[in-house]
C-alpha positions in Angstrom: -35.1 -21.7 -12.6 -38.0 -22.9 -14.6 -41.0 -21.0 -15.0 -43.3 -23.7 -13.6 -41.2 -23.9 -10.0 -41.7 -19.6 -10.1 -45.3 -20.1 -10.4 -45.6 -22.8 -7.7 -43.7 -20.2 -5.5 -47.2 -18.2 -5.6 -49.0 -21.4 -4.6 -46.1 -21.7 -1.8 -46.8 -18.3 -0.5 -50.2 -18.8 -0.4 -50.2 -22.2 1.4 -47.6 -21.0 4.1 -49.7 -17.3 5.1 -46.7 -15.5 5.3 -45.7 -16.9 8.5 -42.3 -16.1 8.3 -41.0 -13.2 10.9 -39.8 -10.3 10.5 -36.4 -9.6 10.3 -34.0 -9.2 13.8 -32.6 -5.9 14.9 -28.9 -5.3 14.5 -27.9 -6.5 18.1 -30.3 -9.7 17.9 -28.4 -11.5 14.8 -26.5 -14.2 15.4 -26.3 -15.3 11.9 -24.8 -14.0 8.5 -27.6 -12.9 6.0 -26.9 -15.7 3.7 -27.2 -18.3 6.3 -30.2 -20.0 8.1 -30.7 -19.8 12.1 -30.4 -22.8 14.0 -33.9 -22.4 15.4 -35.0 -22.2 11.7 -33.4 -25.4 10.9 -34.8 -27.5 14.0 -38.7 -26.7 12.3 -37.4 -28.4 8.8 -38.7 -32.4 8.6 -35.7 -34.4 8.2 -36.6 -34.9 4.6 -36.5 -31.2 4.7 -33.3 -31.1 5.9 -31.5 -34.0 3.7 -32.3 -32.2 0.5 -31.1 -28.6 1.7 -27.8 -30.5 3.3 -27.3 -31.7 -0.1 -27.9 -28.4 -2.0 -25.4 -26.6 0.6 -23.0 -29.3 0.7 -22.4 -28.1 -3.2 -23.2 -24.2 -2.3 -20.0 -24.7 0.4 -17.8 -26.6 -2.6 -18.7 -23.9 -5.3 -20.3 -26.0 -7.4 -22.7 -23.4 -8.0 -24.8 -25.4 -11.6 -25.3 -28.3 -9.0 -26.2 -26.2 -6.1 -28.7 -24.3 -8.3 -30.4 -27.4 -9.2 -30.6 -29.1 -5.7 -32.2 -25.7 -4.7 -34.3 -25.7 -6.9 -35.5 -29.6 -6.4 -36.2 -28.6 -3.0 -38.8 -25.9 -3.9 -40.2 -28.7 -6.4 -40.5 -31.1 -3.6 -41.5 -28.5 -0.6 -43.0 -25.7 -2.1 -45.4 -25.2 0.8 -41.8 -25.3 3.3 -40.6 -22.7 5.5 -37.1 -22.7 4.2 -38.3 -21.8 0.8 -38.1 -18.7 0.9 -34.3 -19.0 2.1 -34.0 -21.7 -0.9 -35.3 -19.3 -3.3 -32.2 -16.5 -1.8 -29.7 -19.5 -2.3 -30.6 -20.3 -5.8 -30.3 -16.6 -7.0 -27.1 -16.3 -5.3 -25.7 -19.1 -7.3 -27.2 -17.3 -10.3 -24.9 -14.9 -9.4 -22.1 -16.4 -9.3 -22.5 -18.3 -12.6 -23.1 -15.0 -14.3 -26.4 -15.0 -14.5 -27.2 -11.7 -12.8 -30.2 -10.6 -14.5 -31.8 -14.1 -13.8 -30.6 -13.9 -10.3 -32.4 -10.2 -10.1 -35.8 -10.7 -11.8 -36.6 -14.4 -11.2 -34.6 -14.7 -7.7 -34.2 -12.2 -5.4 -37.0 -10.0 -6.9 -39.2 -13.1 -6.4 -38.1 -13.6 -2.6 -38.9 -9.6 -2.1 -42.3 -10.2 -4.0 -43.3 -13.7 -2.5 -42.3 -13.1 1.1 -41.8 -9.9 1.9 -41.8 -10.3 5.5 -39.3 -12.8 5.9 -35.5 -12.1 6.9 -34.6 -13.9 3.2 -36.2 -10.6 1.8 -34.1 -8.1 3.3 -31.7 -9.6 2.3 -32.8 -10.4 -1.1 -33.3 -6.3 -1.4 -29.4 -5.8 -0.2 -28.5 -8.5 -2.9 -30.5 -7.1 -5.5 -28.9 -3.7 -5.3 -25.2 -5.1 -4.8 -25.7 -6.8 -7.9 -27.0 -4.0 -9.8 -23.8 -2.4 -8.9 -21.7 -5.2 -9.5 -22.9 -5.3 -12.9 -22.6 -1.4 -13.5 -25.9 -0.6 -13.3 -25.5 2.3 -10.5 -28.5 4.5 -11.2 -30.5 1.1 -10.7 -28.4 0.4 -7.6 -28.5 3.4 -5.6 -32.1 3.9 -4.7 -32.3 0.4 -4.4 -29.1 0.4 -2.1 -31.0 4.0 0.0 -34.2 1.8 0.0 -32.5 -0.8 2.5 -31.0 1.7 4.2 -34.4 3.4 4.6 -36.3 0.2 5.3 -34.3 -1.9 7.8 -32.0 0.4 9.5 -31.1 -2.0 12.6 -30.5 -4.6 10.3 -26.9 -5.7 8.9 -28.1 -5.2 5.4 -27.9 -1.3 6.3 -24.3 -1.8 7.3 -23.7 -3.6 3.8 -25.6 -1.4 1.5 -24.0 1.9 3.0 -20.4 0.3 2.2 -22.1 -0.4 -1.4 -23.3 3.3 -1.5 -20.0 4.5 -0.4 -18.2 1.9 -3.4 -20.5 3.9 -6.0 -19.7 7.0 -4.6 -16.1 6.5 -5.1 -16.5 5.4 -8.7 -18.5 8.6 -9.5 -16.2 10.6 -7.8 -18.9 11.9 -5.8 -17.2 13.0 -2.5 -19.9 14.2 -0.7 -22.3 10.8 -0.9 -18.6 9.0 0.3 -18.6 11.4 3.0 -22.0 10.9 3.9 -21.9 7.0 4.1 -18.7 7.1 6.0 -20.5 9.4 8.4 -23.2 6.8 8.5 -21.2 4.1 9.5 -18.8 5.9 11.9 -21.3 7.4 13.8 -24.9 5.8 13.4 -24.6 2.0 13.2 -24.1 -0.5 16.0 -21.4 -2.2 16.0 -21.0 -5.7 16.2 -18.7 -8.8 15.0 -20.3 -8.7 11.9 -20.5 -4.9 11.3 -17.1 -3.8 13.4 -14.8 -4.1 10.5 -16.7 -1.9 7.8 -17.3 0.9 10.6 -14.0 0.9 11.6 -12.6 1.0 8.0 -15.0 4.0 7.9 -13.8 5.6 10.3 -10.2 5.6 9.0 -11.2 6.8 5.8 -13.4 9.6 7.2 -10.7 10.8 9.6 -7.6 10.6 7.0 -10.5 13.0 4.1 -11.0 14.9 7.7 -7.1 15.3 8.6 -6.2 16.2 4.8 -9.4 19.7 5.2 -7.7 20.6 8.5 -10.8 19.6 11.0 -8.8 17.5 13.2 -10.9 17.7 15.7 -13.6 16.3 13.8 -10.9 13.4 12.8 -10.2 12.7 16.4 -14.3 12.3 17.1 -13.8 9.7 14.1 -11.1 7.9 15.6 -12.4 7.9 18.5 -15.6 5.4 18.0 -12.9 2.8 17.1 -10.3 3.4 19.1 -9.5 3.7 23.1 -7.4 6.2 24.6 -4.5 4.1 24.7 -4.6 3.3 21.2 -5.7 6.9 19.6 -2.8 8.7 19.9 -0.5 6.4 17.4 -3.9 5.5 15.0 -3.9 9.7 14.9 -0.4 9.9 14.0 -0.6 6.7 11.8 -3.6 8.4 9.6 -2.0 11.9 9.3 1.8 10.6 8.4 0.8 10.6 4.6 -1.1 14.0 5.1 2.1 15.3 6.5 4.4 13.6 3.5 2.4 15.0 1.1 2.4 18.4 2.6 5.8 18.9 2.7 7.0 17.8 -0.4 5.9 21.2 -2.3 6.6 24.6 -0.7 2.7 25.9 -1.7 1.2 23.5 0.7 4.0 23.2 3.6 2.5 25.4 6.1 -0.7 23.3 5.8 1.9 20.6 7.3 3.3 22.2 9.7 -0.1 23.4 11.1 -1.1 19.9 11.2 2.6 18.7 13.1 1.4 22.0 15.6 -2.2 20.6 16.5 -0.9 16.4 16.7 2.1 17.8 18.9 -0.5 19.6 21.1 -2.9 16.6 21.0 -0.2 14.4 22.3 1.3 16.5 24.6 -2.5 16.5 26.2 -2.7 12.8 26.6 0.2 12.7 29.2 -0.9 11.1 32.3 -1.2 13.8 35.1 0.5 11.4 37.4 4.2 9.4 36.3 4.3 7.9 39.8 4.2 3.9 37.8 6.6 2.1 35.4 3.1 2.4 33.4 2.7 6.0 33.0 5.9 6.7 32.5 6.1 4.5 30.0 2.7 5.7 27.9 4.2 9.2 28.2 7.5 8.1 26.7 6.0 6.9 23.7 3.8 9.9 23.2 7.7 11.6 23.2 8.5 8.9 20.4 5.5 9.8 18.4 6.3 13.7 19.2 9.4 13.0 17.7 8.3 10.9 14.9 6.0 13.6 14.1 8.3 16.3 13.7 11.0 14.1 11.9 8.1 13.9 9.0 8.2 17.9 8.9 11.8 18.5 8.8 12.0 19.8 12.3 15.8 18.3 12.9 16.6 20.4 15.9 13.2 19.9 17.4 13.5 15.9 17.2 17.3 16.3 19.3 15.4 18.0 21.9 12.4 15.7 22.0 15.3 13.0 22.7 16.6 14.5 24.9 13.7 15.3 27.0 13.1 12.0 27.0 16.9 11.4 28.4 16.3 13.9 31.2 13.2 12.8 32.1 13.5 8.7 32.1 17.3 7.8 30.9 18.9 6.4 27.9 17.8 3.1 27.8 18.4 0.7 24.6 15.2 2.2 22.8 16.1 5.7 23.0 19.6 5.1 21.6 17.9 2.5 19.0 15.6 5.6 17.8 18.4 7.8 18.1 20.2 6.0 16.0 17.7 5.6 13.2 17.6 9.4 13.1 21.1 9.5 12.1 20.6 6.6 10.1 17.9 8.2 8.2 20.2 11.5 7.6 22.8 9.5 6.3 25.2 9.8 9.3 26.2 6.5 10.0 29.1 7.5 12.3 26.5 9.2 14.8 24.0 6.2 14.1 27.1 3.4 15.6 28.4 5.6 18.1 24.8 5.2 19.7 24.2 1.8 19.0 27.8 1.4 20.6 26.5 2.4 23.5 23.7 -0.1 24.1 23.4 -1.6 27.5 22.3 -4.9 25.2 26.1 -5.1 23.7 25.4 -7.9 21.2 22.7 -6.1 20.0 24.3 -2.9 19.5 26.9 -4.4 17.7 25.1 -6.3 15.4 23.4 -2.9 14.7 26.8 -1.4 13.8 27.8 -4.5 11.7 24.4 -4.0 9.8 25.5 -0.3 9.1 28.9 -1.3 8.0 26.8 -3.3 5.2 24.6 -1.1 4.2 27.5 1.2 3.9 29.6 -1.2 1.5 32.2 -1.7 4.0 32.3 -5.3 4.2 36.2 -5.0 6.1 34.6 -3.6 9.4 31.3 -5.1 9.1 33.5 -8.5 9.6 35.7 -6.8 12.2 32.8 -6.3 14.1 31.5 -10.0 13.4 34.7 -11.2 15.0 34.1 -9.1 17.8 30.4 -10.6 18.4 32.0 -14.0 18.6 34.3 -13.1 21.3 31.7 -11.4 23.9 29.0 -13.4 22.8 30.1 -17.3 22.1 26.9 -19.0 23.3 26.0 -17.4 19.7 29.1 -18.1 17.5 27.2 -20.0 14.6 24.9 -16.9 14.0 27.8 -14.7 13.8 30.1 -16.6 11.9 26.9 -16.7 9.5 26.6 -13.4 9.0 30.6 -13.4 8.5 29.6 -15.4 5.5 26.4 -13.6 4.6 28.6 -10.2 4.3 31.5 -11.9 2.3 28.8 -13.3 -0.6 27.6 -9.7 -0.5 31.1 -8.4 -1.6 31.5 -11.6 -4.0 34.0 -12.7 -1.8 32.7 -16.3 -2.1 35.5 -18.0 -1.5 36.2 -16.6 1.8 32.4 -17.6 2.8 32.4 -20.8 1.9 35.8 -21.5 4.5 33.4 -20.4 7.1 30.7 -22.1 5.9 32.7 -25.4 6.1 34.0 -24.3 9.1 30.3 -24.7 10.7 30.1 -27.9 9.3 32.3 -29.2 11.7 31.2 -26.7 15.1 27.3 -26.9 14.5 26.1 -30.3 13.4 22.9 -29.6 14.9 22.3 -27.3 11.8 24.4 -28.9 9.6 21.9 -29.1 6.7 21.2 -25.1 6.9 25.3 -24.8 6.0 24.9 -27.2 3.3 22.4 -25.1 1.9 24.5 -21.9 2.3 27.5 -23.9 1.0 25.7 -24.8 -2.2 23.8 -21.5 -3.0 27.4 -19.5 -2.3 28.9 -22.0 -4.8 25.6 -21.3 -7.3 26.3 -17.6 -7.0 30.0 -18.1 -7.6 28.9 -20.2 -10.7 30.4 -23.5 -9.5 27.8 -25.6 -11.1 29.4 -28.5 -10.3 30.7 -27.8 -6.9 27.0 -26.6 -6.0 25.1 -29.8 -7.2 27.5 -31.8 -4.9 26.2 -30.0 -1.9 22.7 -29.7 -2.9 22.6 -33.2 -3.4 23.3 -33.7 0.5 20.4 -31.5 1.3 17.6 -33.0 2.8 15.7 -29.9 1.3 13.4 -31.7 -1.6 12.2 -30.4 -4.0 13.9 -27.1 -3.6 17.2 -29.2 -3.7 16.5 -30.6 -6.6 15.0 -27.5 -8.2 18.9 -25.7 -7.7 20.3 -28.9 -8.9 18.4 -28.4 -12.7 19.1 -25.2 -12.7 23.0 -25.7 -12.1 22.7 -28.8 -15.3 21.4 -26.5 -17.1 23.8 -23.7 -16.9 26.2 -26.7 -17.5 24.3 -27.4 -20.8 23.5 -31.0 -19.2 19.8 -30.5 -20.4 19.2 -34.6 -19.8 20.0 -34.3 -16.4 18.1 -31.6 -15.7 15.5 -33.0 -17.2 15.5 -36.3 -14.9 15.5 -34.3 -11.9 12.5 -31.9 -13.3 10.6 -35.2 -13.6 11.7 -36.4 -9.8 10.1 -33.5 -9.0 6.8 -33.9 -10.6 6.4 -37.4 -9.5 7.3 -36.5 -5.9 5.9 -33.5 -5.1 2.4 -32.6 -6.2 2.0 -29.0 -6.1 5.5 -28.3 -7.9 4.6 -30.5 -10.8 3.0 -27.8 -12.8 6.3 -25.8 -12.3 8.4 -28.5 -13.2 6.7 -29.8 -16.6 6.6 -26.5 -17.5 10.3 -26.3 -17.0 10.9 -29.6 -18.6 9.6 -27.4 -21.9 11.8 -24.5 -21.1 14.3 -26.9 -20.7 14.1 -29.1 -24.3 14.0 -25.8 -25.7 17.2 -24.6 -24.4 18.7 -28.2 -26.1 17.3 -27.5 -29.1 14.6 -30.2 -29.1 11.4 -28.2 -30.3 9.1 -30.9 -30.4 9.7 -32.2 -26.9 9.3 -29.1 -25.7 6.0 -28.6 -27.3 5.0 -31.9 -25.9 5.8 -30.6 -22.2 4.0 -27.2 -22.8 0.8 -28.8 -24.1 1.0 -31.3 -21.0 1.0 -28.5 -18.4 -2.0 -27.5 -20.1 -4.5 -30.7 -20.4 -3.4 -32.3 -16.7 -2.9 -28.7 -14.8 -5.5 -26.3 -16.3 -6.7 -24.8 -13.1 -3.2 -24.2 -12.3 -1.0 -20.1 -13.1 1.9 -22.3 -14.6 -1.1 -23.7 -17.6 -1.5 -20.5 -18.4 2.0 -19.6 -19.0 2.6 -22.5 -21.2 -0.6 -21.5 -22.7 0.5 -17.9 -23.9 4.2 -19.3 -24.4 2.9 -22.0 -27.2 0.7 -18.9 -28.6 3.7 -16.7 -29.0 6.4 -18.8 -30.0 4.9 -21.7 -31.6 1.5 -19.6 -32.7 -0.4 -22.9 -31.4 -3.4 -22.6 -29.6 -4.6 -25.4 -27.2 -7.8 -25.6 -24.6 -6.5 -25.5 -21.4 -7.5 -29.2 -20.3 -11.0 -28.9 -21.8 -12.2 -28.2 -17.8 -15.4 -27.4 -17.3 -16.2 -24.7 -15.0 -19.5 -24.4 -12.9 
């Protein structure tokens, strides 16, 4: 911003009286504090309006040099306008964001605040100022003028914004108490709407899980409460204290602080049971306070006391699917896998239990009954045959028994030609992880999967030392599919330097950085030419706004 266009501002203010109104309460906004009301823009004249379209057509495409100077033609052009002081706001904001923050401080926002001080653009400006104090470290700076806004406009959004800002210093400094209060602030004071919900709520979290960690769980619940309904509390409780809990119990010093904790959430949820279980509803919400009863006291080591929990719920409602499910990830969890599948045996959904008990043959290394159980699935449950057999396959590759999953995987060639492609696929990447190179570039040639088809295929040429071929297909790529083409010239280098051909390789690494410069794979050819070839290039030359 030239000098002259600041001092026309002055003739501006004087010309338009300061007839700008005051900013809107909290509940009143309809509009972000960056952004211009539609009642604003119907008072523009249309040439008013086609030069700030064209100055936020480039503010919306972060071109922020070209924004900055369209702003700032419209203040040359209408000083005397009542959008100028919302063109003045816009300008320092691209300041901003071209690094500029001092300029965007003294001869921006500090300008708006000076210039108009009773417009909305300068509450704003005075939240802006102090966020980019404290964006550019300058904290002591920032806070007062952070408390200032707070002070001055506290219906406004900008008091939701700078308390966040307070809070983000306060937890730099390490200054508990100021994060305490601002979290307080939000939580409790501030109305919430769409554009304030999310950094109260966040507040309220972090208050209640400080709160829950100093024992005042009742003062968590209070916190927890302003964001959540009754429905809802009673897991967010549980959610917020499960890492208070962890942490308690892993050191014998501090375990009774877990345990009192466990006490007072078992109490809590025990509380929330509905007086009446007369509805599928209620009895329902009060099983899952059960669940969370028993998650709780799985987190501090209460074994016996999670049985019992189960079982309540068993006496109380039956053993349905979920109980025997939750049961069963108890075991699982203890390392008792023969407990876990003797209650997923028992499912009333038998495909799904079994599944379950082929999963824990896996995860036990026991591929032989894992594919026992397979074969099972496909005899009570044929309308699924293809997703078992696949899983059949899935738990051979795990054992490196690839041979005996690619016969299946042929084998549903033949049944499921619907999904034939998906067991092409399979085939190839179980002949890739048998290192058949040649076996898998037949099949991935079939594959109508491009370019990740042609990806496997280089990879298998290369393994194969066929760098020329690999090559070829690394170039297929690049031509056909946009967004891999930084990925495959960069691996056309990696690729002429596996053969040996330095130079060509070089070429390729230098070409990923002049036509992709913007992209992550330029800048790892970048540092790959800098360590291995000690050659430093620009990355395209682009300029950046």
């Amino acid at each position: 911003m030239a000098r002259s266009s600041k001092q026309r501002l002055i003739i501006a203010v004087i010309l338009t009286a300061l007839t700008v109104s005051v900013g809107n309460p909290l509940s009143a906004q309809s509009h972000g504090i960056n952004e211009m009301s539609l009642e604003r823009w119907a008072k523009l004249r249309e040439v008013e309006r086609h030069q700030l379209k064209i100055a936020e057509k480039y503010f919306l495409e972060k071109s922020w040099s070209v924004a900055a100077d369209e702003y700032d033609k419209y203040l040359t052009l209408y000083e005397s306008s009542d959008a100028a002081s919302y063109v003045m706001l816009k300008w320092s904001l691209c300041q901003v964001e071209m690094r500029r923050q001092n300029t965007a401080i003294k001869d921006g926002f500090q300008s708006v605040i000076d210039y108009w001080p009773e417009s909305d653009d300068a509450i704003a400006a005075s939240y802006y100022k102090g966020k980019t104090l404290k964006d550019i470290g300058q904290n002591e700076k920032a806070k007062p003028a952070l408390q200032q806004v707070l002070e001055d406009h506290p219906k406004h959004h900008v008091s939701v914004y700078a308390a966040v800002q307070l809070a983000e210093i306060a937890a730099l400094e390490d200054n508990l108490g100021d994060k305490i209060k601002q979290w307080r602030h939000l939580t409790f004071d501030v109305i919430r709407d769409n554009a304030t919900s999310r950094w109260c709520q966040e507040a309220s979290q972090h208050l209640a899980s400080h709160q829950l960690a100093h024992g005042e769980f009742d003062e968590a619940v209070k916190a927890l409460e302003t964001t959540y309904d009754a429905e809802r509390l009673p897991l967010e409780l549980v959610n917020r204290s499960q890492s208070v809990l962890e942490t308690s119990m892993r050191e014998s010093a501090t375990a009774s602080q877990g345990n009192r904790l466990a006490d007072q959430l078992i109490q809590f949820l025990r509380e929330q049971e509905p007086a009446e279980l007369d509805d599928a509803s209620a009895k329902s919400a009060a099983t899952q306070l059960l669940y969370l009863i028993a998650r709780v006291q799985r987190v501090v080591n209460r074994d016996e006391d999670v049985l019992k929990t189960f079982g309540e719920i068993a006496n109380r409602f039956g053993a349905d699917d979920e109980l025997l499910s939750q049961t069963a990830e108890y075991y699982q969890a203890k390392q008792n896998f023969d407990k876990a599948r003797q209650a997923f045996r028992n499912f009333k959904n038998q495909p799904d239990g079994l599944s379950r008990v082929a999963r824990s043959y896996r995860q036990e290394k026991n591929p032989e009954l894992a594919i026992l159980t397979y074969a099972q699935l496909v005899s009570i449950d044929p309308e699924q045959t293809a997703v078992w057999k696949a899983e059949m396959a899935m738990t051979y590759r795990e054992a490196s028994k690839h041979a005996e999953a690619i016969k299946i995987y042929e084998a549903l060639l033949n049944e499921d030609r619907e999904h034939s492609d998906k067991w092409l696929w399979e085939t190839a990447m179980t002949y890739r992880d048998a290192s058949k190179w040649k076996e898998a570039i037949g099949f991935f040639r079939q594959s109508d999967q491009f370019p990740n088809n042609y990806r496997e295929m280089a990879w298998c040429h290369r393994r194969l030392k066929q760098y020329g071929e690999a090559v070829i297909l690394y170039n297929q790529i690049a031509g056909g599919h946009e967004s891999s083409a930084p990925w495959a010239v960069l691996q056309i280098g990696y690729t002429e330097e596996e053969a040996g051909n330095q130079e060509r390789a070089i070429t390729a690494f230098k070409k990923v950085c002049k036509q992709f410069p913007k992209d992550r794979h330029a800048s790892q050819a970048h540092a790959h030419l800098q360590n291995k070839y000690k050659l430093s290039v620009t990355l395209g030359g682009a300029k950046q706004d």
